[in-house]
LOMIBA-415730 format. One record per residue (C-alpha): residue in three letters; z, x, y. Coordinates in steps of 0.2 Angstrom, whole numbers. Example, Ala and Ser with C-alpha at 12.3 -4.5 7.8 and 13.67 -1.06 7.14 Angstrom:
2
+------+-------+-------+-------+
! resn !     w !     u !     v !
+------+-------+-------+-------+
!  ALA !    39 !    62 !   -22 !
!  SER !    36 !    68 !    -5 !
+------+-------+-------+-------+
***
This chain:
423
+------+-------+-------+-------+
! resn !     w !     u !     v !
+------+-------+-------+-------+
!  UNK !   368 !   417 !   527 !
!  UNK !   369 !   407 !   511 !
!  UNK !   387 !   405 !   506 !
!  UNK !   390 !   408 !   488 !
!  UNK !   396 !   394 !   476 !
!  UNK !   411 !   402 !   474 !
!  UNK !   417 !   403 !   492 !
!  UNK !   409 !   386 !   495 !
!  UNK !   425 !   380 !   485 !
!  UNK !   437 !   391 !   497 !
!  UNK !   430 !   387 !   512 !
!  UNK !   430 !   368 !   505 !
!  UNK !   449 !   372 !   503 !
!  UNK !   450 !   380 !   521 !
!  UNK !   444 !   363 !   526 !
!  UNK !   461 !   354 !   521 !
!  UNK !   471 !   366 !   532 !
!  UNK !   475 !   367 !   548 !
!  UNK !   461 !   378 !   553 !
!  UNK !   450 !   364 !   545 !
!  UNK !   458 !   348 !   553 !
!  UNK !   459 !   353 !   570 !
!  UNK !   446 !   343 !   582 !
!  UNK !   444 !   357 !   594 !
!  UNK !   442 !   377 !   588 !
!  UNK !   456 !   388 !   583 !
!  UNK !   457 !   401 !   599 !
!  UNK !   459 !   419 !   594 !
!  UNK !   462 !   434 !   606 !
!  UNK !   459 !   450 !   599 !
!  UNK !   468 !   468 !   608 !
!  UNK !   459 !   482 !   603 !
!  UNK !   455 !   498 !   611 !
!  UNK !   437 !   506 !   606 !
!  UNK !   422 !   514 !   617 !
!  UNK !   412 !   519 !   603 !
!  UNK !   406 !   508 !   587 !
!  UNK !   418 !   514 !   572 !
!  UNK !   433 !   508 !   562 !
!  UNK !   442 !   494 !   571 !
!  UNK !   428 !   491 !   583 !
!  UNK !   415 !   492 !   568 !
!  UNK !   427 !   479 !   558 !
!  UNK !   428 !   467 !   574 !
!  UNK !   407 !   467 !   575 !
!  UNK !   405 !   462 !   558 !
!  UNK !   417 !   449 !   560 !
!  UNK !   406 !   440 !   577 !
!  UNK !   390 !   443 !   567 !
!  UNK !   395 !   434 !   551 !
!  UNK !   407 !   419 !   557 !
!  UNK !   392 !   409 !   567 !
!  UNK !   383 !   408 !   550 !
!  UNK !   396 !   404 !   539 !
!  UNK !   405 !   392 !   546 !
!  UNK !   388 !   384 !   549 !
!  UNK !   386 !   384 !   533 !
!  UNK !   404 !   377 !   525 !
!  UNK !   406 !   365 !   539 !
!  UNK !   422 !   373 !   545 !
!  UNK !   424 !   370 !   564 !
!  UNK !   422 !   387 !   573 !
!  UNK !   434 !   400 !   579 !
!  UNK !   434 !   403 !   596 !
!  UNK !   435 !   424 !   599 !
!  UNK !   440 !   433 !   615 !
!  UNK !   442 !   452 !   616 !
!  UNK !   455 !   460 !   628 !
!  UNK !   452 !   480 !   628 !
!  UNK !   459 !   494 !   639 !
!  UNK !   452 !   505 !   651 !
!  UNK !   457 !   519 !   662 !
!  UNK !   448 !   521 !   680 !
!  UNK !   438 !   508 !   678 !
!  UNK !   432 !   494 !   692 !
!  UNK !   429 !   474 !   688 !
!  UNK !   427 !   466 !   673 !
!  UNK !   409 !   465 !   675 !
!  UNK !   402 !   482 !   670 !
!  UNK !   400 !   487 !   653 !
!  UNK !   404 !   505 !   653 !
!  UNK !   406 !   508 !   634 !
!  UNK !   394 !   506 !   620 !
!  UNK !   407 !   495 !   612 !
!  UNK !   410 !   482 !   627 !
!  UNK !   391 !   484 !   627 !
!  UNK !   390 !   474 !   610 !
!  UNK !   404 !   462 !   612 !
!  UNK !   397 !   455 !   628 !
!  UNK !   379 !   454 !   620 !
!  UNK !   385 !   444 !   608 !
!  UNK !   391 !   430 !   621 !
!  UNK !   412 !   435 !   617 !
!  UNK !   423 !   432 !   633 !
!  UNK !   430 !   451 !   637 !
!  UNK !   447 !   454 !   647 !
!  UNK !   449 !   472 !   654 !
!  UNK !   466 !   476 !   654 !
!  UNK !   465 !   493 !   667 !
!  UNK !   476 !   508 !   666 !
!  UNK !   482 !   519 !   681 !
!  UNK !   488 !   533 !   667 !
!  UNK !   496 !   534 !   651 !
!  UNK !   513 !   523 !   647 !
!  UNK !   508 !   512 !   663 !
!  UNK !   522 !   500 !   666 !
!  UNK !   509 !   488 !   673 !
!  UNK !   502 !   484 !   658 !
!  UNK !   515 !   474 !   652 !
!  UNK !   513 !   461 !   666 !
!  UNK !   493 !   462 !   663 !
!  UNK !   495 !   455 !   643 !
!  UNK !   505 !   443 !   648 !
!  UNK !   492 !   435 !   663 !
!  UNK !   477 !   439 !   650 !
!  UNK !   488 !   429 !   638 !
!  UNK !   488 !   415 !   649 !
!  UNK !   471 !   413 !   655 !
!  UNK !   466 !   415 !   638 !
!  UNK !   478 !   402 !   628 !
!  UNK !   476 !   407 !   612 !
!  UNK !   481 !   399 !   596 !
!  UNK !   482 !   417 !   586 !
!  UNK !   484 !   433 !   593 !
!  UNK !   478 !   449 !   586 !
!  UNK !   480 !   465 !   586 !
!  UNK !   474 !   482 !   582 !
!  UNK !   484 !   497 !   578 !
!  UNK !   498 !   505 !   584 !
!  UNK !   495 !   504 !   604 !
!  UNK !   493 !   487 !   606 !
!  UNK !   506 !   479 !   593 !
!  UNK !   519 !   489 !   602 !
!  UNK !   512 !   480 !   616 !
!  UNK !   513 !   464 !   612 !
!  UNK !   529 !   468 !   606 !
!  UNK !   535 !   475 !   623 !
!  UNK !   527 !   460 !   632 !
!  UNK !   537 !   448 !   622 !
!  UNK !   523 !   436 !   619 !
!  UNK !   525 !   433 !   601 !
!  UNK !   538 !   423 !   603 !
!  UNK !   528 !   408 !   610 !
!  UNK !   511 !   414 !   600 !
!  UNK !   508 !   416 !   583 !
!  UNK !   504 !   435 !   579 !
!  UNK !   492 !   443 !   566 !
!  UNK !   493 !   464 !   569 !
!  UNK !   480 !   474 !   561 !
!  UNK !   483 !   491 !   551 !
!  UNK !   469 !   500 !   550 !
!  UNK !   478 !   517 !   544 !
!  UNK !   488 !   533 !   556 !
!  UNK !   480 !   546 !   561 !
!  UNK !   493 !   558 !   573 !
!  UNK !   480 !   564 !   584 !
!  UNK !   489 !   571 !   598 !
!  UNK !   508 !   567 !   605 !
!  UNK !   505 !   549 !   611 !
!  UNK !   497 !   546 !   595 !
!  UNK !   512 !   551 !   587 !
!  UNK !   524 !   539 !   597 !
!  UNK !   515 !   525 !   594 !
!  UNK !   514 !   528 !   576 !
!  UNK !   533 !   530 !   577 !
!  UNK !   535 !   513 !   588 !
!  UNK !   526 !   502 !   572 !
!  UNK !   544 !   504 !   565 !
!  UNK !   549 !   494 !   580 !
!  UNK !   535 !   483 !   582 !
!  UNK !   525 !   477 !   566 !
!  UNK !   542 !   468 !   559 !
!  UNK !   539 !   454 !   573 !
!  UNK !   521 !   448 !   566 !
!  UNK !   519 !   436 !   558 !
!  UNK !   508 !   443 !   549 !
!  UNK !   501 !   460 !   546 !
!  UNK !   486 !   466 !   538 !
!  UNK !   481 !   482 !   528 !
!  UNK !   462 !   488 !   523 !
!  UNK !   467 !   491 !   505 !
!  UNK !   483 !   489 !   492 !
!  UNK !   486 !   507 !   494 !
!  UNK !   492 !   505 !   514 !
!  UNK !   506 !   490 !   508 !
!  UNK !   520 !   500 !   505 !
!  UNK !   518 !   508 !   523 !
!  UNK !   521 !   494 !   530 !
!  UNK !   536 !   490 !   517 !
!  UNK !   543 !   505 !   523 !
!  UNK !   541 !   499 !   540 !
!  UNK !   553 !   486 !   538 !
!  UNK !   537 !   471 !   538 !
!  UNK !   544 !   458 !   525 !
!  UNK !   533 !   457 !   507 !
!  UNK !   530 !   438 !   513 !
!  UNK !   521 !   444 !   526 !
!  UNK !   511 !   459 !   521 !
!  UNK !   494 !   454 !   517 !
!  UNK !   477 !   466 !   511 !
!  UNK !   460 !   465 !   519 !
!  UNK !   444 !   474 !   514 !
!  UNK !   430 !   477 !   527 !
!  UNK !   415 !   472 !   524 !
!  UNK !   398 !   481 !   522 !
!  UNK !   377 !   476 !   518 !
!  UNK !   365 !   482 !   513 !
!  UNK !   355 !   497 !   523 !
!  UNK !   338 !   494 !   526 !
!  UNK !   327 !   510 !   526 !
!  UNK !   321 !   518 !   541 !
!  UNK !   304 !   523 !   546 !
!  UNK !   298 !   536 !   535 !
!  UNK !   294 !   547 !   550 !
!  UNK !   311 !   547 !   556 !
!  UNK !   321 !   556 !   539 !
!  UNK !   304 !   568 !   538 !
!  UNK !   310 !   572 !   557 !
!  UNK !   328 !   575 !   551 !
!  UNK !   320 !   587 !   538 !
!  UNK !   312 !   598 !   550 !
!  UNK !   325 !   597 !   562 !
!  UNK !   337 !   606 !   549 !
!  UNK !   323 !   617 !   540 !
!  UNK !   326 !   608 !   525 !
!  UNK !   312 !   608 !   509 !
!  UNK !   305 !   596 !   502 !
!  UNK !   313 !   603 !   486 !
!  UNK !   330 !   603 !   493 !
!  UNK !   345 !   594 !   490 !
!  UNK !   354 !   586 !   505 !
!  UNK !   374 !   582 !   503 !
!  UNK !   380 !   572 !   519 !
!  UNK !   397 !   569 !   526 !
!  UNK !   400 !   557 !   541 !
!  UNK !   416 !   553 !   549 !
!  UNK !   428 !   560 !   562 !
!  UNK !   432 !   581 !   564 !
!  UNK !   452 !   576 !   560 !
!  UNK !   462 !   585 !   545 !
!  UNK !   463 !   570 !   537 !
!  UNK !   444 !   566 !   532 !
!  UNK !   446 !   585 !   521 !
!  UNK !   432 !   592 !   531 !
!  UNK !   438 !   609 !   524 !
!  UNK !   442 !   605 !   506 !
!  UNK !   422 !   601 !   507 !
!  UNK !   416 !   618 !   515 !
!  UNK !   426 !   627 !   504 !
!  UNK !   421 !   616 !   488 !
!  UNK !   402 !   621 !   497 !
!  UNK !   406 !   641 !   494 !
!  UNK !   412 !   636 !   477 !
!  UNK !   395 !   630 !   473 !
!  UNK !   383 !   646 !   482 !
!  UNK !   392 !   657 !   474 !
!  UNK !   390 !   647 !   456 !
!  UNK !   372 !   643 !   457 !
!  UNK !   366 !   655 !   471 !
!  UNK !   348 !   648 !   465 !
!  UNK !   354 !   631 !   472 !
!  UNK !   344 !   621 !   486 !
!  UNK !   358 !   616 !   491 !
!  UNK !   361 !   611 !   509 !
!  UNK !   378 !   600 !   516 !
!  UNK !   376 !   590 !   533 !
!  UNK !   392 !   588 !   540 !
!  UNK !   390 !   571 !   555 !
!  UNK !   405 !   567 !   565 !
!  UNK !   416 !   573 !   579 !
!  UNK !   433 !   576 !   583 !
!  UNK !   446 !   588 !   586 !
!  UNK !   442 !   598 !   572 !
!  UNK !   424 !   601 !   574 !
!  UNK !   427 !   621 !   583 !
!  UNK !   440 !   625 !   569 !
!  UNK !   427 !   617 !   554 !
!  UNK !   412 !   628 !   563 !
!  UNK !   421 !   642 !   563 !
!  UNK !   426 !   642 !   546 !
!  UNK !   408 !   639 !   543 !
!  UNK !   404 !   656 !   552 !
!  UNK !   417 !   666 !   542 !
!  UNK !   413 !   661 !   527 !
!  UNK !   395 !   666 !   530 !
!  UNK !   389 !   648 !   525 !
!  UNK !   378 !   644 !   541 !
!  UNK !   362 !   644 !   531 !
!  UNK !   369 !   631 !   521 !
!  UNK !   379 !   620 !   531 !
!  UNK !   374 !   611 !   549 !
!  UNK !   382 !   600 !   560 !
!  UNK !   376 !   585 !   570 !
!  UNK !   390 !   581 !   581 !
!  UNK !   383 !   568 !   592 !
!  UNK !   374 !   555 !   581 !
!  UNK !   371 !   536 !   585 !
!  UNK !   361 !   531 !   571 !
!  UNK !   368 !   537 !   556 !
!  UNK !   353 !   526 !   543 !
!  UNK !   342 !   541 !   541 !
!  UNK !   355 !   552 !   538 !
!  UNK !   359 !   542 !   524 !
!  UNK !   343 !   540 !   517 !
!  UNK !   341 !   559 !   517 !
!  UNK !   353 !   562 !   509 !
!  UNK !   352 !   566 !   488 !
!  UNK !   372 !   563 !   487 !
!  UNK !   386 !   555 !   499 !
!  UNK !   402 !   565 !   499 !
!  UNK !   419 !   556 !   505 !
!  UNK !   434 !   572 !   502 !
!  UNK !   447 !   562 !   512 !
!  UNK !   463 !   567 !   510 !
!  UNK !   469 !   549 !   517 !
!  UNK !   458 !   533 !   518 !
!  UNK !   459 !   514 !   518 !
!  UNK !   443 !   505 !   518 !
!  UNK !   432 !   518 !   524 !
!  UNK !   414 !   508 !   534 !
!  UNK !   405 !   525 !   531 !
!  UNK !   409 !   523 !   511 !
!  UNK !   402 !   505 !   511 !
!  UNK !   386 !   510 !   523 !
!  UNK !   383 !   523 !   509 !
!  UNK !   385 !   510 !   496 !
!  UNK !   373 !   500 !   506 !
!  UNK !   361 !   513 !   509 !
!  UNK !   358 !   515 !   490 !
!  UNK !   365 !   536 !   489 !
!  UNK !   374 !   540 !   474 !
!  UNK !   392 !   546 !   479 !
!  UNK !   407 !   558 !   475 !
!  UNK !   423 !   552 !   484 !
!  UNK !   441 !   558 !   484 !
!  UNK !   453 !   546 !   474 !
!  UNK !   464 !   544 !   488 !
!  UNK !   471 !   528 !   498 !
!  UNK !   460 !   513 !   495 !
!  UNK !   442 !   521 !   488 !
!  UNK !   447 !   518 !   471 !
!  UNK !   451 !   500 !   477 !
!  UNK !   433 !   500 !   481 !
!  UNK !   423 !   513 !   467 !
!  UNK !   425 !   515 !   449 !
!  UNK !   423 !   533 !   442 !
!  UNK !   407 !   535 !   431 !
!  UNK !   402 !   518 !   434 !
!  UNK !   399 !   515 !   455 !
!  UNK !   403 !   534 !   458 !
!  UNK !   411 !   550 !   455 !
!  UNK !   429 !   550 !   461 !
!  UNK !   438 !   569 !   460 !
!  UNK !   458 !   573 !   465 !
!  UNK !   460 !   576 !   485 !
!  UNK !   466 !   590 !   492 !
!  UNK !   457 !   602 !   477 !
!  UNK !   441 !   608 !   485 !
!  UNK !   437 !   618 !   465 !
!  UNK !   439 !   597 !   458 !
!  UNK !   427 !   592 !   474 !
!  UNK !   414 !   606 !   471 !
!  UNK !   413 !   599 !   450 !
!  UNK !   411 !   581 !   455 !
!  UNK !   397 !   586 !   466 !
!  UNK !   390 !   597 !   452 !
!  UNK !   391 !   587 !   441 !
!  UNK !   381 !   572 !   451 !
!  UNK !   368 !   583 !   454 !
!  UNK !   366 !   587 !   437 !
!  UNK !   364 !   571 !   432 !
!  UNK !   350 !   561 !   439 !
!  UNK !   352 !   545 !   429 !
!  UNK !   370 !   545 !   433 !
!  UNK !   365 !   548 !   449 !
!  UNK !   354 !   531 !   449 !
!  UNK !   363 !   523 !   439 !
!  UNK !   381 !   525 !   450 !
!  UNK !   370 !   522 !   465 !
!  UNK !   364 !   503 !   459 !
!  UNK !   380 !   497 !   452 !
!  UNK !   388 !   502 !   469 !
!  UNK !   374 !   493 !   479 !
!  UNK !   380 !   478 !   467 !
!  UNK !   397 !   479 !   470 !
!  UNK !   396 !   480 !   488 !
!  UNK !   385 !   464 !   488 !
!  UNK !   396 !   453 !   477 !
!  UNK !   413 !   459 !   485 !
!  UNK !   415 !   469 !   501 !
!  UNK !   400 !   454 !   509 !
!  UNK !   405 !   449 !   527 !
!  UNK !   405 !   433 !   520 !
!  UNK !   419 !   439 !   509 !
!  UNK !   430 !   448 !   524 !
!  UNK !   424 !   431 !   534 !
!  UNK !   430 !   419 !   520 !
!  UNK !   446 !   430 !   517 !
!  UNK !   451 !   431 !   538 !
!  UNK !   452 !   413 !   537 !
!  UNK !   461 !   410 !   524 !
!  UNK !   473 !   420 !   534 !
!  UNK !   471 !   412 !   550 !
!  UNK !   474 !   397 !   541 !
!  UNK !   490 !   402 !   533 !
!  UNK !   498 !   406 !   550 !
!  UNK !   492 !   390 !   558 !
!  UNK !   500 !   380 !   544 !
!  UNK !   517 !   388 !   547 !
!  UNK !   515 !   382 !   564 !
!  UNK !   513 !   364 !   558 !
!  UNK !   528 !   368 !   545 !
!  UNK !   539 !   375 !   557 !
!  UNK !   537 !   360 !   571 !
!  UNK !   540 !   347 !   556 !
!  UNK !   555 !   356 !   552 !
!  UNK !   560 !   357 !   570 !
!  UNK !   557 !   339 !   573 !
!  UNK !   576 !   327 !   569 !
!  UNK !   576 !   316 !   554 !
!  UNK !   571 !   297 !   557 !
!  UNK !   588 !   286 !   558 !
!  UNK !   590 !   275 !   542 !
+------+-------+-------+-------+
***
């Protein structure tokens, strides 16, 4: 990875830090909890695949990464039985499995604190709701310097909903906590987490190379589509808060104003919402023109099926599946909500419509599709912005600027703790 001129001169700052003097690496142990590759677990990935090159590149000794993760009924730290421990443990990362008997498992508390030992770390990180309250409940940040990770709240079920309420309690002891886009900063404000500490970090995407050419024709005859039809794709999780609804109403919108349309929507993703969202499909009588795929581990030729991207969150940060888009080259209608316009410009990188107004999504998409040079034009100036800004060497370049932060007020609070020399 070539580091850019620009962040040559930050990472040549990072090198008069803390993070930059040490003669041995700064140790970080990362709590997450993920079986599948997406959001936090997506974030983390991009993170081991970029911070070898780079700080190979700008002569910054390396982080040392460790991952602790939970698991219920599972046996020795050995196995691999996700597709997320899977990846980590490819990639040569040191993995703590932290086992569950059940939910709210007092025993937990005393396996942070051993994993914490036998890890040492310099920083400790977290993400999301579970394990900040955690860490909080263990005690352990008040020997070790805390980084917790915000990725967003979604109230999935009742446990969900506790934890989310427990960030009240737990996030104001970090040291410092960290947001996928502006947008989220005043949750955490409201949490009580002081301004100082607060601080905003966009994930990171690339560029999507194309698959085999046999693999979207094979995605074309597995939905029926023609060669003359228009394909719009959605990809996320079946929750309320991804606006799956606001889009298949904004799809009866548009058969019933251009019933000459080929127009066909692929809807990828599950979650709890996925019986509610087919059914909806059935009594609206839009089967013909609306599929599913619920169970999809390569989402590239999706993409480049696609004619149009459409994002109709009704809540977001820094969605991954926005920048893979980006990345894949598909022109894009989004939902101004959260972070996206953090991240795309109307008329310029894409077509952004109000949330919640399925009549407002079903314009944007008609009017993306009427518009071919817009279309390509939208597309490549997205493709461009995700290059210059949203690069894993920017999310690596900007991590480490916060690593460094908190290692510095380690070094700042032992010379304020150390006496005065006599006169």
């Amino acid at each position: 990875m070539a580091v850019s001129e620009a962040n040559q001169k930050i990472f040549c700052d990072l090198s008069s830090t803390s993070l930059g003097r040490r003669s041995h690496p700064a140790k970080v142990l990362i709590f997450i909890e993920a079986s599948c590759i997406r959001g936090a677990a997506k974030s983390l990935l991009t993170l081991l695949d970029g911070v070898s090159d780079v700080t190979h590149a700008s002569h910054i000794p390396p982080v040392y990464f460790s991952i602790a993760t939970f698991h219920r009924g599972f046996c020795g730290e050995d196995r691999a039985p996700t597709e997320f421990l899977a990846a980590v443990r490819k990639r040569g990362v040191q993995v703590y499995v932290i086992e569950e008997r059940h939910p709210w498992d007092p025993r937990v508390i005393s396996l942070i604190r051993n994993v914490i030992g036998r890890a040492d770390p310099d920083i400790i990180q977290t993400n999301n709701v579970k394990s900040h309250a955690l860490i909080k409940a263990a005690g352990v940040h008040r020997k070790r310097r805390w980084i917790a990770f915000q990725h967003g709240y979604t109230a999935t079920d009742f446990k969900m909903k506790c934890y989310n309420r427990l960030d009240r309690w737990s996030l104001r002891s970090a040291d410092r906590v960290v947001v996928p886009c502006a947008a989220f900063k005043s949750q955490l404000l409201s949490c009580g987490v002081k301004p100082h500490r607060a601080r905003v970090l966009h994930n990171a995407g690339a560029l999507v190379p194309e698959p085999r050419i046999q693999d979207i024709n094979a995605l074309r005859e597995r939905f029926g589509f023609g060669r003359d039809t228009r394909v719009l794709l959605t990809i996320g999780r079946m929750s309320s808060e991804k606006g799956h609804m606001d889009l298949i109403e904004a799809m009866k919108l548009l058969v019933c104003a251009k019933r000459s349309m080929e127009c066909n929507l692929v809807l990828v993703g599950f979650g709890p919402e996925l019986p509610r969202l087919q059914a909806a499909v059935r009594s609206l009588g839009l089967a013909f023109r609306i599929a599913f795929a619920p169970d999809e581990s390569d989402i590239v030729p999706f993409l480049y099926l696609a004619d149009l991207f459409v994002l109709p969150s009704r809540s977001e940060g820094c969605p991954h599946v926005l920048l893979e888009a980006m990345g894949a080259g598909v022109p894009i209608v989004a939902t101004a909500v959260g972070g996206i316009p953090e991240i795309l410009t109307d008329g310029e990188t894409a077509v952004l419509v109000d949330g919640r107004r399925p009549a407002s999504l079903a314009n944007g998409i008609m009017r993306m599709l009427q518009s071919p040079a817009l279309a390509r034009g939208c597309a490549r100036q997205a493709r461009e912005v995700l290059r210059s800004r949203f690069s894993t060497e920017t999310y690596v370049r900007n991590l480490f600027t916060i690593y460094a932060d908190v290692l510095d007020s380690i070094e700042a609070d032992s010379s304020c703790a150390c006496p005065a020399p006599l006169a």
